[in-house]
N, C-alpha and C positions, 0 to 999 in steps of 0.2 A: 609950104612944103611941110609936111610933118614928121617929126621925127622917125627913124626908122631904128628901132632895136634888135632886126632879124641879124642875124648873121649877113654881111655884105662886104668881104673883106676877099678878094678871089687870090686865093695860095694866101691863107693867114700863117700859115706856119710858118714862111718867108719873109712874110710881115712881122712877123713876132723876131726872126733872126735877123733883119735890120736891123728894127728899135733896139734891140741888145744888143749889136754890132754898134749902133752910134752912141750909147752908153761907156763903149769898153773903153778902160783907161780914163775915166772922169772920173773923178772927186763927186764923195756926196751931192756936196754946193754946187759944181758943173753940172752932174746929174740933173739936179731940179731945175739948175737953170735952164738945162737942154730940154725939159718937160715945160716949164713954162712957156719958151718962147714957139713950141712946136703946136700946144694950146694955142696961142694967140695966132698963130700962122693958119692954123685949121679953121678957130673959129670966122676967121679973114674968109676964107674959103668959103664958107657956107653962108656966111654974109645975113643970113634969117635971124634977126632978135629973139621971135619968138622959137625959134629951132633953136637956136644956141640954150637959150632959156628951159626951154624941156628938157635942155640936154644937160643940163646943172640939176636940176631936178632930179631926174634918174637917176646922175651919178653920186648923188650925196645920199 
């Protein structure tokens, strides 16, 4: 599967108002913790070495 960079996010605006909803009230250190482990839960999800891989790529 290759990675997809399009936009693929349906109602991102609501996507964006969870992730800041599940943010609220955490500590910096919570914060990141809560972005790491949602990282590792995602990349679980997609399960692709080589996808996840692209997708460190991109993002850096």
């Amino acid at each position: 599967m290759p990675l997809n960079l399009d936009p693929n996010i349906v109602d991102p605006d609501g996507f964006y108002d969870d992730l800041l909803a599940a943010h609220m009230g955490l500590s910096h250190a919570e914060s990141d913790a809560l972005n790491a482990r949602l990282i590792l839960i995602l990349c679980n999800q997609i399960g692709d070495r080589d996808v996840i891989r692209a997708a460190l790529r991109a993002a850096r």
